[in-house]
Each structure stands twice: as structure tokens, then as C-alpha cells.
N, C-alpha and C positions, 0 to 999 in steps of 0.2 A: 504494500500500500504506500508506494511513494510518493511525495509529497510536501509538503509547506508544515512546520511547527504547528502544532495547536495547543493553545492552554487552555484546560476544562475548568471553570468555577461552580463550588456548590456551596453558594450562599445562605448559610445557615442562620436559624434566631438564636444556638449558643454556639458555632465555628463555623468557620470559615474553610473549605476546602479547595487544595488549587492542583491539578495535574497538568504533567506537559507529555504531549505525544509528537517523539521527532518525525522528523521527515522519511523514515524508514518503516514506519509505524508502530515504534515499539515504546512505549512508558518510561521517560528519561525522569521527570524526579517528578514525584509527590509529597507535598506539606499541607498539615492541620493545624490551624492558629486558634486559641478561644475568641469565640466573637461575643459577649454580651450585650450586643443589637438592641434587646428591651431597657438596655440602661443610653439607647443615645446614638446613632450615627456616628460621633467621633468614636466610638469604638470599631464598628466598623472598617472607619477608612485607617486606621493603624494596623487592624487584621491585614487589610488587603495589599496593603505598603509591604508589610513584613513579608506576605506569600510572596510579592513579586518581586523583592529582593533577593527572594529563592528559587524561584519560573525563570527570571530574565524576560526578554522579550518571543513575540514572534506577532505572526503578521494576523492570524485568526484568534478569537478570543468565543470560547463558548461557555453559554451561563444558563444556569439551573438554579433553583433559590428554592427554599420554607420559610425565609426568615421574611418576608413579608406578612406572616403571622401572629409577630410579635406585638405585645399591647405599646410599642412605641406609635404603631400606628391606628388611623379610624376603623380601616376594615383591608381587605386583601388588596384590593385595588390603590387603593393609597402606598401602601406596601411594594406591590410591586411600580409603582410608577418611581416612588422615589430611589430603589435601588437600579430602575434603570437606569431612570438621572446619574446617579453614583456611578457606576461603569461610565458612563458616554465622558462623565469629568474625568475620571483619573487615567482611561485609556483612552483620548481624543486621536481619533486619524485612523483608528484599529478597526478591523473587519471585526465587529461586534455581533456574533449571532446567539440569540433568545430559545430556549428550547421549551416547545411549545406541546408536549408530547405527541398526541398522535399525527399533529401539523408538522412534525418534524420542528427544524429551525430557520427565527423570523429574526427580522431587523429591529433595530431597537423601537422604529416608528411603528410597526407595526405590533408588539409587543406593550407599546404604552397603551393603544385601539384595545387591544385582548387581552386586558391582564389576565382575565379567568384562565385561560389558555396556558400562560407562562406559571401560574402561579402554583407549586408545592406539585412541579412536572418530575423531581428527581427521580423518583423512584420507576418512571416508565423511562426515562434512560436508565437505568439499570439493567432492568428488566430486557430492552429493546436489544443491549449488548448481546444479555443471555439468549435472547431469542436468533441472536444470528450466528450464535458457536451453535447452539443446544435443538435440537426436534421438541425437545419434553425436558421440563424438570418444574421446581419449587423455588426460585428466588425467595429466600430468607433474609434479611437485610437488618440482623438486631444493631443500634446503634445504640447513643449514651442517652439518648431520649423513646423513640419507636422503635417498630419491627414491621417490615414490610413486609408482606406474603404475596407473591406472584406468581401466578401461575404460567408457566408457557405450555404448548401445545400446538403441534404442528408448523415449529418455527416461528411462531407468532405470540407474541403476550394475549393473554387470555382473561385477563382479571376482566370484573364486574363492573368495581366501581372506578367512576373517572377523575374525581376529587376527593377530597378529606372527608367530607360529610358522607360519599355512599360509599366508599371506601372503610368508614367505620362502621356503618351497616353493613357490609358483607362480610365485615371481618376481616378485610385485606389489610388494616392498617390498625397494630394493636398499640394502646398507649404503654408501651413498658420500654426500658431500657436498664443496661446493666451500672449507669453510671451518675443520670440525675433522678430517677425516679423516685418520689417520697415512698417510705415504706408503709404509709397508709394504704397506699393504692396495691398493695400486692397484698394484700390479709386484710381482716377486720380482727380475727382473733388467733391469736398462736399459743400452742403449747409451750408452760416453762414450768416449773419445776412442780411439776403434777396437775397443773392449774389450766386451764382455759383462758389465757389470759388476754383482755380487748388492746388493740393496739390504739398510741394516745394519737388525737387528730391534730397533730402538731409537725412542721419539721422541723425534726429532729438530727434523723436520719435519712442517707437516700442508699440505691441500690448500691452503687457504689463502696458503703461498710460490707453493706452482705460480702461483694465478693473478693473483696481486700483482707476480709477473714477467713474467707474458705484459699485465700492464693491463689485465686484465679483471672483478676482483674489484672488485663497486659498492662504491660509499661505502659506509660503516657496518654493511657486511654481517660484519667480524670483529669480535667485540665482548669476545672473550675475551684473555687474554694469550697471546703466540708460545708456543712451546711450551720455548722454553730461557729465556722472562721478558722477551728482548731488543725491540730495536725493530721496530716492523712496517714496514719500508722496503727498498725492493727491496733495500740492500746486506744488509740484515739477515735478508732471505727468501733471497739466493743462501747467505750464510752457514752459514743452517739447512739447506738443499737441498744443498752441500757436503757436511758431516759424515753424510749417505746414504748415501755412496760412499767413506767415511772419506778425504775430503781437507776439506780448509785451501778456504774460498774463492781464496784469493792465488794458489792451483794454478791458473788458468785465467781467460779472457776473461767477464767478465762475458755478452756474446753466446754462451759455450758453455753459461751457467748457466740462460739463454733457452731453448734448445736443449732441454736436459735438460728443463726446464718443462713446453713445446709436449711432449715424447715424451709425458710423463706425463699431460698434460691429453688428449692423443690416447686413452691409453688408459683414464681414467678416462670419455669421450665412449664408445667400445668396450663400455664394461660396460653402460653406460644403452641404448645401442641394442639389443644384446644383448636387454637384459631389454623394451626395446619391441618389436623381433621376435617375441619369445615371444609377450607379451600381443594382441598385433595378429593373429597367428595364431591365437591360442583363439577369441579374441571374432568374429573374423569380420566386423572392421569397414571398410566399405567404401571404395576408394583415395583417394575424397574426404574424408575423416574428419577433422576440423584435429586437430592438437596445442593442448594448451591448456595454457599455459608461465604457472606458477606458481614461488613460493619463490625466495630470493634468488639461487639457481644456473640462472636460467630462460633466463638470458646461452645457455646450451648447447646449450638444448633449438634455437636458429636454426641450428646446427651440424644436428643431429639433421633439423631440418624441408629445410635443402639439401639432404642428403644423399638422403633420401626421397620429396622431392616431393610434400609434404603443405603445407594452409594450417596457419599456427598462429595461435593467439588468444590474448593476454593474460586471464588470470584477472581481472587488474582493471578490463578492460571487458566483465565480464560482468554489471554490476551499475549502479547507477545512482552520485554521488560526489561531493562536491566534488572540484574541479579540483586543488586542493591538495594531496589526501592519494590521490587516483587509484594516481599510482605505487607508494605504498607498499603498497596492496592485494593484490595478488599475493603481496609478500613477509609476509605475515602471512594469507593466504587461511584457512586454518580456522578462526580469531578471527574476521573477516570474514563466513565461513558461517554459521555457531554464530548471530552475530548478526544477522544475513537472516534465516536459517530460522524465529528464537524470534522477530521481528520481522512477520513473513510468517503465523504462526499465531496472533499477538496480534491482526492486524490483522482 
């Protein structure tokens, strides 16, 4: 696939994603910045500075975004019009293209006309990747906030829903993640020391303690502060995962705080299968069908493929890569798409 540089952006409401795809068509570097969007624009354009301090240039620029979701703005529309704005200032003169999902990719003027169009499209370039290696499988896409469920079938993405809204109607788009999730939202009640215990409606904790206690949470996948400011280190993750259940970490064995962790990672694993049951059963995709484990929570989805007896695939050998930035492919896959696709149509 020869051809002209592409850099992928996947505009997020807490990071910032940026991949580059050379002229060979192979994945030259991938970087994730934290973007906290909902506290202000200038966070944003310091994310964006710093990626492209690390992209360099090139002549194509392909953008995908969720963070026009954030309550910095009125509604999606707002959202996306001012991060088009954003792009057209800090990349002035650059073939700017808007990925529009099943419209494929529009210009920026025509993307300010359709924001519905542009708005929270990442996940169907992802999908649309897998759908041009793969006949059939299950895009799984767990990140530090959702989990994308997509079905493909007969080389084609296949999902139901086309936005956020019927997307969580069908189940295609579950609210969980391994890294900002409050731990309200995965239990109302857990087991602890023989007790049925209600979890407090406070944050406290997010997923992120769960799995920094069980030592499963990758390097660099928490990128924001804990949620009480403190240190991210297992005493500091039992601490937060304490005040839960309204005790003291000092109340118990650091091995009970283990314990607790594993329940809750068990049932946040629950919700995701859950939602792949459903989609497995719509789409009618066949026992052979891999799972294709993407986003930095993709640790889960090998829980998910035992359990079921499915092959799974890494998202970031779906694609060609230096050796170097391979692994971090997956964990940035719609930056990564975004700049395939626009890469792949240049060529």
C-alpha cells in the first residue's frame, strides 16, 4: 500500500490518540496523551502539541473523536464543531479528513454540515479495519472508559446500532472500562467478610484499584489521577477499595482487599460477556469466529476467549508495524484505523 504519510487522531473526552502510517503502509509510531477535555480546550491543545511533537508531520491528517461528548460542551454538535475548529487551527494547509463512519471520510466543511455523522464514529473504524483482514469475528475494544462489541460478518461490520444511544440499546457499547470506571457501577453489593455488603455511592474508587490489585492493569494504561488524588500503588488502590465498604484499609489483610478485587473484576468480566452473548447471538457468527482483543483492557477479553472457546486475535497484528510500537497498536486501534483507512484510499 504505497503511498503518502498518514497521521490517525482519536480525539478523546479523557486522551488523546495519534498514529502514523508511512508510506509503505506499515504503523511507524503510536502515542496516548491524557486529555481532560471536560476541564477546558486548553487541555486539549497541549495533548495535541505533545502527540505531534511525537507524529512529526505529513501531508494527510485523519480524525475520529468521542470527546465531543464531554459536558465542556451544549450537546454533540457543539462538540464536534469546535474540535473541528481545533484541527483546521493547529494543522492549517493539511489535507484534513473527518471520518464519518459508514460515509467513509469528509472534509472539514462538510463535517461541521454532519456532525451526527462524525460524531463518537471511532469505533466503526475499528471495526471497518477488522472487517477488511477478517470474513467473521467479534471486535472487543475494552478501553479505560467502554467496550465496544462489533460484530463483523461476511467482511462487512455488522453491528445494529449506529450511534451511542442505539448502540446502548443493543448492547454494542457497554459503559465499563478497566481504568476510570467508579466501582458503583460494576456491583450494588459484594461479598466481604461473610456479609453482603452494599457498595457506598461515592467515588471512591474506580476500576483501575481492582486491577492494580489483582497485577493486571498494563503499564501506562492509568494516566489520570486516583480518584481521592493519592498514590496509585496497591496500598493506595486497597485504601480506595476500603472506603467502598466504608472501612479503614487497617480493617483487614491486604489478601482480603485481593479478594474483594478478583469478586469485582469477576463481575465486571460478567457484564462484557453478557453483552458478547447478546451480540454473538444477533449476528449469527459462526463457533469459529476469533475474538479480536483490542484497547488497553484487552488483558480480559483471554478470560472471555477460555471461557468460550473461541480463537482471539490481537488488533495489532492485524496490520503491518514496526516491531517497536506493535504493542501499543491495539491500545490506540481507532487512531491506528482512521490512519490505515485514509492511508489505504491515498494509496
Amino acid at each position: 500500500m504505497p503511498g503518502s504519510s498518514v497521521i490517525g487522531w482519536d480525539l478523546g473526552g479523557a486522551h488523546l490518540k495519534a498514529a502514523r502510517v508511512g508510506g509503505s503502509g506499515a504503523v511507524e509510531a503510536v502515542v496516548q496523551r491524557p486529555c481532560p477535555l471536560w476541564q477546558g480546550m486548553p487541555h486539549f491543545f497541549t495533548a495535541l502539541d505533545e502527540a505531534r511533537s511525537v507524529m512529526g508531520e505529513a501531508p494527510v491528517h485523519a480524525v475520529t473523536m468521542t470527546g465531543e461528548m464531554v459536558d465542556l460542551f451544549r450537546n454533540r454538535e457543539e462538540g464536534v464543531l469546535a474540535l473541528v475548529a481545533a484541527m483546521r487551527e493547529r494543522l492549517p494547509g493539511s489535507d484534513l479528513r473527518f471520518y464519518a463512519g459508514r460515509d467513509g471520510f469528509v472534509d472539514a466543511a462538510t463535517a461541521s454540515r454532519s456532525p451526527a455523522q462524525v460524531a463518537s464514529a471511532n469505533w466503526m473504524a475499528s471495526a471497518a479495519l477488522v472487517a477488511d483482514r477478517l470474513q467473521e469475528g467479534l471486535l472487543i475494544d475494552i478501553g479505560s472508559t467502554t467496550t465496544d462489541l462489533v460484530p463483523v460478518s461476511g467482511g462487512a461490520v455488522a453491528a445494529v446500532g449506529a450511534d451511542d444511544a442505539t448502540r446502548l440499546v443493543a448492547g454494542e457499547l457497554v459503559y465499563t472500562g478497566v481504568v476510570r470506571t467508579p466501582l458503583m457501577a460494576l456491583a450494588e453489593r459484594v461479598p466481604f467478610a461473610g456479609d453482603s455488603v452494599p457498595l457506598v455511592a461515592e467515588y471512591f474508587a474506580t476500576a483501575a484499584d481492582v486491577h492494580r490489585l489483582l497485577g493486571t492493569l498494563p503499564e501506562g494504561a492509568d494516566q489520570h489521577p486516583a480518584a481521592d488524588g493519592g498514590p496509585k500503588t496497591v496500598e493506595g488502590s486497597a485504601r480506595r477499595l476500603a472506603r467502598m465498604i466504608g472501612r479503614d484499609m487497617e480493617s483487614a489483610q491486604l489478601t482480603a482487599w485481593r479478594e474483594l478485587a478478583g469478586w469485582l473484576a469477576a463481575a465486571q468480566r460478567r457484564r462484557i460477556d453478557e453483552g458478547c452473548a447478546l451480540v454473538i447471538s444477533r449476528s449469527g457468527l459462526s463457533g469459529d469466529a476469533p475474538l479480536v482483543a483490542a484497547g488497553v483492557g484487552r488483558f480480559v477479553v483471554r478470560a472471555l476467549t477460555a471461557a468460550r472457546g473461541r480463537p482471539v486475535l490481537d488488533f495489532g497484528n492485524l496490520v503491518p508495524a514496526n516491531v517497536a510500537v506493535r504493542p501499543l497498536i491495539a491500545d490506540c486501534a481507532p487512531a491506528v484505523a482512521v490512519a490505515w483507512l485514509a492511508a489505504r484510499e491515498s494509496a
